[in-house]
Each structure stands twice: as C-alpha cells, then as structure tokens.
VEXGUFI-252813 format. One record per residue (C-alpha): z, y, x; residue number from 0. Coordinates in Angstrom, 2 decimals, m for minus. Layout:
N
+---------+---------+---------+-----+
!      up !   north !    east ! num !
+---------+---------+---------+-----+
!       Z !       Y !       X ! NUM !
...
+---------+---------+---------+-----+
END
This chain:
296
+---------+---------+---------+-----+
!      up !   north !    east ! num !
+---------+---------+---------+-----+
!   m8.84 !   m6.16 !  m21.30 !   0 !
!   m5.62 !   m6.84 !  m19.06 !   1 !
!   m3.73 !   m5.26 !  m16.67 !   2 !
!   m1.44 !   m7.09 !  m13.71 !   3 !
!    1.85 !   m6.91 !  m15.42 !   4 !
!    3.09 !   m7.38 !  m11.65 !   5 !
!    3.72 !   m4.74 !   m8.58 !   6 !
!    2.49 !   m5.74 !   m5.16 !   7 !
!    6.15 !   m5.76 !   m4.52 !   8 !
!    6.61 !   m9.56 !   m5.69 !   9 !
!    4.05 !  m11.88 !   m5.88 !  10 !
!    1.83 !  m11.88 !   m9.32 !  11 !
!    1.57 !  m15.50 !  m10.20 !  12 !
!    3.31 !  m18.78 !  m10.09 !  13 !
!    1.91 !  m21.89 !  m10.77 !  14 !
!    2.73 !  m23.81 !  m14.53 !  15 !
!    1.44 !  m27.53 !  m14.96 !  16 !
!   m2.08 !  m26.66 !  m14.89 !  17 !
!   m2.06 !  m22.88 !  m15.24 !  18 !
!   m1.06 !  m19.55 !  m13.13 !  19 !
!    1.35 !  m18.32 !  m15.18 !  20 !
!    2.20 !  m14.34 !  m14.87 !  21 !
!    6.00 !  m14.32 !  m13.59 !  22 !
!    6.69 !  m12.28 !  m16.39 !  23 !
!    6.83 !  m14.21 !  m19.43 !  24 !
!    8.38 !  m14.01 !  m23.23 !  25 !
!   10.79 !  m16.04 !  m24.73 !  26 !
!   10.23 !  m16.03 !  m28.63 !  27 !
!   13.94 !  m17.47 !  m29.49 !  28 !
!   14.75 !  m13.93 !  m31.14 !  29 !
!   11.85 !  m13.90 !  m33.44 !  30 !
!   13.89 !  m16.12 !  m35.65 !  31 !
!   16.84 !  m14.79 !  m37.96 !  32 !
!   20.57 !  m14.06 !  m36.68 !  33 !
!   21.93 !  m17.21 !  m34.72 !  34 !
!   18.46 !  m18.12 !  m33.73 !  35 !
!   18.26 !  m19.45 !  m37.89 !  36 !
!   16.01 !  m18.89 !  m40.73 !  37 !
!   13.22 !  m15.89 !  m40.83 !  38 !
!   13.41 !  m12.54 !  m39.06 !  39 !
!   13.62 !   m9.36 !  m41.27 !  40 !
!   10.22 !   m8.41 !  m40.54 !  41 !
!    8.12 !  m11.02 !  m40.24 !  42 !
!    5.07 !   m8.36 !  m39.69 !  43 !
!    7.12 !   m7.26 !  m36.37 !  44 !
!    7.80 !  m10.83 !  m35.07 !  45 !
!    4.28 !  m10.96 !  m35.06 !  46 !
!    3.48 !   m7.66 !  m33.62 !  47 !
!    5.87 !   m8.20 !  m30.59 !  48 !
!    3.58 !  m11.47 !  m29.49 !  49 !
!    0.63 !   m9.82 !  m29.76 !  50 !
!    1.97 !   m6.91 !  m28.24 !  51 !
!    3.00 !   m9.09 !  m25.14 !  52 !
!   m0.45 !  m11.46 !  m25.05 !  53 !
!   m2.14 !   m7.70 !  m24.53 !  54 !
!   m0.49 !   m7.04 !  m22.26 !  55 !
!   m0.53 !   m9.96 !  m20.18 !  56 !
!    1.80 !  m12.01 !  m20.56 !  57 !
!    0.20 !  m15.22 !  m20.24 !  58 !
!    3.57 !  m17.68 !  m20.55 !  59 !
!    5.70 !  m17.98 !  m23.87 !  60 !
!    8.34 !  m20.23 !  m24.56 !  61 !
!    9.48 !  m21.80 !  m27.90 !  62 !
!   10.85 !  m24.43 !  m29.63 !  63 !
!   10.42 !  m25.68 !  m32.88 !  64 !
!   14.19 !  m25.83 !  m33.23 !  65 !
!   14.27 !  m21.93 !  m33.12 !  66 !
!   14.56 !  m21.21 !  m37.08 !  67 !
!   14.17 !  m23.76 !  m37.75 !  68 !
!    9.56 !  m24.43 !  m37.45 !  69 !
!   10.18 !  m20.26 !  m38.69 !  70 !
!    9.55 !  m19.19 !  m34.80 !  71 !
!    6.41 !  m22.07 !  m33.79 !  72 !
!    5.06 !  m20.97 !  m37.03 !  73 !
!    5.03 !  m17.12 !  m36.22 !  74 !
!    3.83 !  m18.01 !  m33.05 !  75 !
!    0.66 !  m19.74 !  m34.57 !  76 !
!    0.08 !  m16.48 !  m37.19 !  77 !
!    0.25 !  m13.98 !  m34.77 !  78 !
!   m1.84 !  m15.89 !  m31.44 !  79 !
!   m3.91 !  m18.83 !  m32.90 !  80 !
!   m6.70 !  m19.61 !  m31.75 !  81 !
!   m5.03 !  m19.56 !  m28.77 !  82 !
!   m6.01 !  m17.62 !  m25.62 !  83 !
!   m7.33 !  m20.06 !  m23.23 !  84 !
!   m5.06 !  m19.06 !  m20.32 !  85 !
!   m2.29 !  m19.40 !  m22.39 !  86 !
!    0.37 !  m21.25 !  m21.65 !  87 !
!    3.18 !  m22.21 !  m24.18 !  88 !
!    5.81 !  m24.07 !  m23.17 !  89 !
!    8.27 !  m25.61 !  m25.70 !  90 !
!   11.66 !  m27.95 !  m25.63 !  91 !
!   13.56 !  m31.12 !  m27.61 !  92 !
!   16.62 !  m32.63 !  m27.79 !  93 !
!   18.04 !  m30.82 !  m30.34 !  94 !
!   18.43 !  m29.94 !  m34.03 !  95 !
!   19.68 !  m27.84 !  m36.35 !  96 !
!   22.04 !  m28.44 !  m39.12 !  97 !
!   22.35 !  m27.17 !  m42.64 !  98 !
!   24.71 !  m24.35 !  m41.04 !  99 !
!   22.87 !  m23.70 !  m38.24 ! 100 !
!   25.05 !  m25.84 !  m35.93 ! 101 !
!   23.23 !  m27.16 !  m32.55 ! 102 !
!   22.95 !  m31.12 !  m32.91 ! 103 !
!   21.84 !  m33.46 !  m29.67 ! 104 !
!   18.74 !  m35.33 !  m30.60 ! 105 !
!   17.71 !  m37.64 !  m27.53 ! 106 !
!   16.75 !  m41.00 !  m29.48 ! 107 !
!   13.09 !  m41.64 !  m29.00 ! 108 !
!   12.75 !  m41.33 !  m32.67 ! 109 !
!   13.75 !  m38.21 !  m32.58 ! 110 !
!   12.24 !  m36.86 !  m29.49 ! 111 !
!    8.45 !  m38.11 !  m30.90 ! 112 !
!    9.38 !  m36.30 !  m34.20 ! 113 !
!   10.21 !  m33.05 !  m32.44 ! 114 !
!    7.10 !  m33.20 !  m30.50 ! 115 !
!    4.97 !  m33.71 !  m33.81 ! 116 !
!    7.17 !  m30.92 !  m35.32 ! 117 !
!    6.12 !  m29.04 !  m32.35 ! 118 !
!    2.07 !  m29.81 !  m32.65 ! 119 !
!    1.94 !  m29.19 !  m36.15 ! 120 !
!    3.75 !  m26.19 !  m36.34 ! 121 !
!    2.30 !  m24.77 !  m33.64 ! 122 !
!   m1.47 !  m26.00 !  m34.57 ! 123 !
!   m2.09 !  m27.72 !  m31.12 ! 124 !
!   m3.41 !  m31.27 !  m30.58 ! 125 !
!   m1.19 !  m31.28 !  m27.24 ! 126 !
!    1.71 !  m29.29 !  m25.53 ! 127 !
!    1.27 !  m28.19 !  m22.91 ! 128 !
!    4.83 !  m28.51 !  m21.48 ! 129 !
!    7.73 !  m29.89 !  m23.12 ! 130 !
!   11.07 !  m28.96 !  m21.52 ! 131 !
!   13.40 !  m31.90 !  m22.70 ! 132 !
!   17.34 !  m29.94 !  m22.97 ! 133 !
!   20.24 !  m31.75 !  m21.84 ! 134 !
!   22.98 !  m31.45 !  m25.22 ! 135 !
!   25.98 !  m33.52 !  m23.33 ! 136 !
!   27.76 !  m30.10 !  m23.45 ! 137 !
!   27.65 !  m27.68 !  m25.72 ! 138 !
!   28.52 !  m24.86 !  m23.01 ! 139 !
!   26.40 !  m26.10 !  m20.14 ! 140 !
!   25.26 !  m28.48 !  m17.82 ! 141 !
!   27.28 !  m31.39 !  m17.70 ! 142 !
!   26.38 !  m34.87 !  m15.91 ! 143 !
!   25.32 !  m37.65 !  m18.08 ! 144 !
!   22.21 !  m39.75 !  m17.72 ! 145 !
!   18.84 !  m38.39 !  m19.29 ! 146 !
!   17.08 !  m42.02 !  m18.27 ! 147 !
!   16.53 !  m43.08 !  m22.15 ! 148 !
!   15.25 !  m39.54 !  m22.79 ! 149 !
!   12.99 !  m39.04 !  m20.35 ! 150 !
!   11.05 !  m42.18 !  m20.01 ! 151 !
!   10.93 !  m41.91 !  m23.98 ! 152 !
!    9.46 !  m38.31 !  m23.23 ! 153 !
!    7.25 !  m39.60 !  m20.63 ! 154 !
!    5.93 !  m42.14 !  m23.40 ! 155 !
!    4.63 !  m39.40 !  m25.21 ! 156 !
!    3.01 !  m37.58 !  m22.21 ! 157 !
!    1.03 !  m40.75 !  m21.33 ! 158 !
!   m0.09 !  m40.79 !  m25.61 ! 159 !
!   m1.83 !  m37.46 !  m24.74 ! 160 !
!    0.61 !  m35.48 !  m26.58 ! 161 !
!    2.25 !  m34.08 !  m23.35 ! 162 !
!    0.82 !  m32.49 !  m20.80 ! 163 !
!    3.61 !  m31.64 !  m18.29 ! 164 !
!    7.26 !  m32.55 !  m18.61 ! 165 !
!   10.08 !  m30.38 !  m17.74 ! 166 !
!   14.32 !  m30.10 !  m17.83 ! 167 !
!   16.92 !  m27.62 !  m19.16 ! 168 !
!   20.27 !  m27.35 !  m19.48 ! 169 !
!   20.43 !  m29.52 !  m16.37 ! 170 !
!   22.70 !  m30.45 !  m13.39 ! 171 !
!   21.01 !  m31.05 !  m10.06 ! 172 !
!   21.58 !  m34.40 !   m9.95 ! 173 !
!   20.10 !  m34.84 !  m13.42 ! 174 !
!   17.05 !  m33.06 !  m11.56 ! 175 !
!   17.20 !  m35.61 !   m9.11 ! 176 !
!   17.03 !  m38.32 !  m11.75 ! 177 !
!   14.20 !  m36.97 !  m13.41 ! 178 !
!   11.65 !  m36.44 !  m10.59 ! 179 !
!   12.24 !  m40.34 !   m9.91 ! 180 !
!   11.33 !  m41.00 !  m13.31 ! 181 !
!    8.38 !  m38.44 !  m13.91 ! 182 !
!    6.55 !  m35.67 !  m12.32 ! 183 !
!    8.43 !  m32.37 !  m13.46 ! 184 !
!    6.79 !  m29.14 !  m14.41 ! 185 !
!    9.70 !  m26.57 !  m14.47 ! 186 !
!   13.72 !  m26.28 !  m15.02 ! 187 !
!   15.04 !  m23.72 !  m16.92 ! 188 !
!   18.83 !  m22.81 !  m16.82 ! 189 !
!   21.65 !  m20.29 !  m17.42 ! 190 !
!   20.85 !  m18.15 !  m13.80 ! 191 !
!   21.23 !  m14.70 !  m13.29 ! 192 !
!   22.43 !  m12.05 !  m11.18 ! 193 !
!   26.20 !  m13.11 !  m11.47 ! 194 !
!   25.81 !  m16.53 !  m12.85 ! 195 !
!   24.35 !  m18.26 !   m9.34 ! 196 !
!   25.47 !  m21.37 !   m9.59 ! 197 !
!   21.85 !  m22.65 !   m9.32 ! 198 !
!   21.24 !  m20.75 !   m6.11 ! 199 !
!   20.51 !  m24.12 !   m3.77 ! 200 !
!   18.65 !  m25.98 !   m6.61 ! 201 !
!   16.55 !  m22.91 !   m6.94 ! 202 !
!   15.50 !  m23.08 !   m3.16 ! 203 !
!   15.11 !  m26.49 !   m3.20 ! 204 !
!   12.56 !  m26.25 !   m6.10 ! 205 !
!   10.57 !  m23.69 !   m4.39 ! 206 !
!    9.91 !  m25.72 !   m1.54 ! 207 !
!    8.37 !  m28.29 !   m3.44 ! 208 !
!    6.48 !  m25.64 !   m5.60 ! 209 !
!    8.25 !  m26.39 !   m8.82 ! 210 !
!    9.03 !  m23.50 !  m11.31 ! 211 !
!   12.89 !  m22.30 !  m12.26 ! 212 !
!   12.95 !  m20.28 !  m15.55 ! 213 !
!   16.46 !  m18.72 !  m16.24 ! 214 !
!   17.52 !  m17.41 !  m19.30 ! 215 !
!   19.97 !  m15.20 !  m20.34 ! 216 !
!   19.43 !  m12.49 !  m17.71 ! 217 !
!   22.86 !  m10.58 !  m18.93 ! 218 !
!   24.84 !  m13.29 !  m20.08 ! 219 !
!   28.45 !  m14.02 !  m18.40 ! 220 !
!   28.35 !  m10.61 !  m16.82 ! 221 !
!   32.22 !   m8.79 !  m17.16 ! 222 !
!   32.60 !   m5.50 !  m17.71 ! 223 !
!   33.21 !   m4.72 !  m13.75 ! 224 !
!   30.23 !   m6.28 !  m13.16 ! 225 !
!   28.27 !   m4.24 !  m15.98 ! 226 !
!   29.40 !   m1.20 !  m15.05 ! 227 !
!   28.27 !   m2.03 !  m11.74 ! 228 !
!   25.05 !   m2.93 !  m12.78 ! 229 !
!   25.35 !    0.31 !  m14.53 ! 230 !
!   25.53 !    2.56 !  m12.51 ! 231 !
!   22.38 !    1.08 !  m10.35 ! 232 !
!   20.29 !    1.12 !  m13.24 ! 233 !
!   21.55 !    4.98 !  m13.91 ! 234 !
!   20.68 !    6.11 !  m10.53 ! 235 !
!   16.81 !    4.42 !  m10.64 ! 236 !
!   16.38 !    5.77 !  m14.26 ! 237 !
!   15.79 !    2.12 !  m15.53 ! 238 !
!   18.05 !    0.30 !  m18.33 ! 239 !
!   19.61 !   m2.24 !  m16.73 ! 240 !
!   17.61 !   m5.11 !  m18.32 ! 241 !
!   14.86 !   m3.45 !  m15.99 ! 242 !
!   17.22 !   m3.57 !  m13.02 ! 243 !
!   18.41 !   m7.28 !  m13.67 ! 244 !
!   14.82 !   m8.64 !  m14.29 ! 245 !
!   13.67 !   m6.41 !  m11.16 ! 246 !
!   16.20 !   m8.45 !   m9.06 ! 247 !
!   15.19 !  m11.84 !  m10.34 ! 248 !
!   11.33 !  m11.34 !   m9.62 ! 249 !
!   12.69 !  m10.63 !   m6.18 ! 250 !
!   15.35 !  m13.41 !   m5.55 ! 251 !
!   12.44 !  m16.43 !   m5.06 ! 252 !
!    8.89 !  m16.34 !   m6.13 ! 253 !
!    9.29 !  m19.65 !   m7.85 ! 254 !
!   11.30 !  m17.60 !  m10.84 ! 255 !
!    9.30 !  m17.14 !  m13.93 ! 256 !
!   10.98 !  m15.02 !  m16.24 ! 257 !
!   11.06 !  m15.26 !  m19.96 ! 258 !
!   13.46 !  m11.98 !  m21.35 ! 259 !
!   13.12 !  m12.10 !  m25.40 ! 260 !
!   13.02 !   m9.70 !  m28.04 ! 261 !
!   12.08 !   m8.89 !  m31.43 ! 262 !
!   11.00 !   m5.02 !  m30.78 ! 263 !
!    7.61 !   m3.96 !  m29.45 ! 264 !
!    9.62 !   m0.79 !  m27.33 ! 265 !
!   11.85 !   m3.27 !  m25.88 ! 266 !
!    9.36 !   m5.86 !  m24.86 ! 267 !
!    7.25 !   m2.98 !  m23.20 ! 268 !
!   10.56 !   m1.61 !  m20.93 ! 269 !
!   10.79 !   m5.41 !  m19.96 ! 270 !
!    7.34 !   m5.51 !  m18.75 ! 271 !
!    8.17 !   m2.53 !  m16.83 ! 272 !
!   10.74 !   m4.60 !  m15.47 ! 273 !
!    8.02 !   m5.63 !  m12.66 ! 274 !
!    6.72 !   m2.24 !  m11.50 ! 275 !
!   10.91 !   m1.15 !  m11.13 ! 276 !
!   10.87 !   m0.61 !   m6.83 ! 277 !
!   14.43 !   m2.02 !   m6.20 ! 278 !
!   15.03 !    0.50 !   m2.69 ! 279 !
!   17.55 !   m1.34 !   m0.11 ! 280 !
!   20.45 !    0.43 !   m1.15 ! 281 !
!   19.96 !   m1.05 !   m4.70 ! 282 !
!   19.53 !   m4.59 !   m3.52 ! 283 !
!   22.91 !   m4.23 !   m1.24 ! 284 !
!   24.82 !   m3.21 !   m4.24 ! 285 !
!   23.12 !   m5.63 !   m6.52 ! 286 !
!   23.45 !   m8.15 !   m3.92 ! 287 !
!   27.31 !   m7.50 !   m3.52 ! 288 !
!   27.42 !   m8.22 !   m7.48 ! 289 !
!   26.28 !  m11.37 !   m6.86 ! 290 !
!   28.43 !  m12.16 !   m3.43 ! 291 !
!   31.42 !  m11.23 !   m5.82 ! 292 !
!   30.78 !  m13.72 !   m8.15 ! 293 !
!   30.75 !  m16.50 !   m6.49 ! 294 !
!   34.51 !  m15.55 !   m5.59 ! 295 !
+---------+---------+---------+-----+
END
C-alpha cells in the first residue's frame, strides 16, 4: 500500500513514544487560514494534502488545537479518522489565541487540562498520543524561565490516561534539563535549521539518549547571502531548495524527525522527495560552510 518515503542514504525510522515514526513527517499548521487563523480557502484541499501524505507514508503529523483555532484538529479528524493504527499524531499547549489572532501563554493547569480536552475532542481520540507542552516566556524564542508548574500539571494529565508521552518546545537546554527530572520526555521541537544551529550540542546530546529533536521552520532566519547560497546548490542538483535544506537535515543526526508543512498536494510530494535528494560531498561542503558561517 506504502512505499519507504526514505533512501538508504539516512536511516528510515526513528523512534516516537511508542511508535517508529518515518523521519519524514507533516506539520498541519498551514492547513489553517493566513496567520495560522480561521479556515483555509479550500477546505476540500486541506483535506486532500493529509491524505495525500498518510498514502504516502508519512506516518507522523503534528498539530495543535491552537492552529485555527480547533479549524486544523478538526480537518485533521475529516480527512484521517478512524485513524491509521501506526499513526502517530503529536500535538502541543500552552497557548491561545485571541479574538485577533494574537499568541497568548496559557500554562495554568486549568488551562493546560482544557487544551488537552480541546485537543481529544477535536481530534476524536480518547488519548494523545504526545503532547509537546511550548514554552510562551518569549514571544521570539527560547528564553529561560521555569516550566516546573507546567509540567508536573502536564504530567497530571499523562498519569489520568489522557497522555501518553510528554514532550517540550520552544525550549532552552536547561529547561530540557528541568524537564527530564520532572518526567520522562518524548521529543523537543525547536527553531533549527541549516543556519539557525544554535541547538547543535542539545541535538547531540538528545541522540545519545535516543530522544527525538523536531525542528521547524527549515528556511526561516536564512539572509539573502545565505539563500542565494543555498540557491545555487539546489540549482546545480535540480532540486528546490526546500529539497536541499530538508536533504541536509535528514543527514545532520538520525535523531531529526522532520515535519515541513503545506497546504498543496505538489508541494507536499517535492518534500517527500526531499529524502531520496543524494546530497554528493561537494554539496555538503558548501552547505556545510553555510552553516560554519553562521555561527560567526
């Protein structure tokens, strides 16, 4: 029914709480209107793009029920329930919206249990599988602050049943470090990408204890030097350079699971290609030398 969505150049599969995730994921936050608020234009495409990617194999999609607001769980539900058993959808709290769309911290407990019923119902599940709870002390980052309250109120839930596996975003590594002595923890996901590497030695540290890193926004924070760079590699392999950057993530620690979004069926399928792109040496030096540059 399925095909690996993976080359033999990277490994195919990562574990995910329970599950062997495909490294190649989707991220659904597009399926919702402009600014990640209200209902898509099409509807009827939204849905097409997750069932496009479930055929295909991607077996790990992440949400949140603060992504429309309900609009994108609830699309999710149309277009995949009953769920695929090897399915693996992986949600987050600690925020919400406001009437403008404006993104609001929401770490009380009272507010954390309400987003994970918000979560269940709109997503017609009896239990999530994992709940990524998202640090808001900044609105541009990471930024230190104590996720104690947050967490234990998070791990509440998991021992209810309505949790399986807990994990972080948004995070510094020393909030990390707070977490796993509060609760076991599934996966962090974080702004990381080819030029934005400031989570290069949490990343390794993660993989040595087996735990996931999801980074999002594979482009963002690039400038334009470092675009046309990334250019001009993606021009000589005949790949777009989403291809290129996602190519070079499968390929910087097998402990990355990646979840590029979109809203368009021909997009999702040149991401999927992302993982059959060979990345020859000369490629990785240059690529490589993006990512040296940055960090200067």
């Amino acid at each position: 029914m399925t095909t690996a969505i993976l080359s033999p150049a990277a490994p195919l599969h990562y574990p995910l709480g329970d599950r062997s995730v495909h490294r190649l994921g989707y991220g659904a936050m597009q399926l919702a209107g402009p600014g990640v608020f209200g209902p898509p234009k099409d509807r009827s495409a939204a849905v097409a793009v997750l069932r496009d990617a479930v055929e295909r194999g991607v077996n790990h999609i992440d949400t949140s029920d603060f992504y429309g607001p309900h609009i994108t769980n609830q699309i999710v539900r149309e277009a995949l329930a009953p769920y695929p058993d090897d399915l693996a959808i992986v949600t987050k709290i600690g925020a919400v919206r406001d009437a403008q769309g404006g993104w609001l911290p929401a770490f009380s407990a009272e507010a954390l249990q309400q987003a994970v019923h918000d979560n269940l119902r709109n997503l017609g599940l009896d239990t999530l599988e994992v709940v990524n709870l998202r640090a808001m002390f900044s609105v541009h980052g990471p930024a230190e602050g104590s996720i104690e309250a947050p967490l234990t109120a998070l791990a509440e839930l998991q021992r209810q049943g309505l949790v399986r596996h807990i994990g972080l975003s948004n995070v510094t590594p020393a909030q990390v470090a707070q977490g796993r002595g509060i609760c076991r923890i599934a996966c962090v996901q974080n702004h990381y990408n080819l030029v934005h590497r400031g989570d290069d030695a949490l990343i390794d540290a993660l993989a040595q204890d087996g735990i996931p890193y999801v980074p999002f926004f594979p482009l963002g924070g690039f400038t334009p030097l470092q675009s046309s760079a990334l250019s001009g590699v993606a021009e000589r392999l005949g790949a777009t350079t989403m291809q290129v950057a996602l190519a070079w993530l499968l390929r910087r620690s097998p402990n990355i699971l990646l979840i590029p979004g979109t809203s368009s069926v021909a997009h999702l399928r040149e991401n999927l290609a992302a993982a059959t792109l060979p990345l020859p040496p000369d490629a990785m030096q240059a690529l490589d030398h993006m990512a040296d540059a940055s960090r200067h």
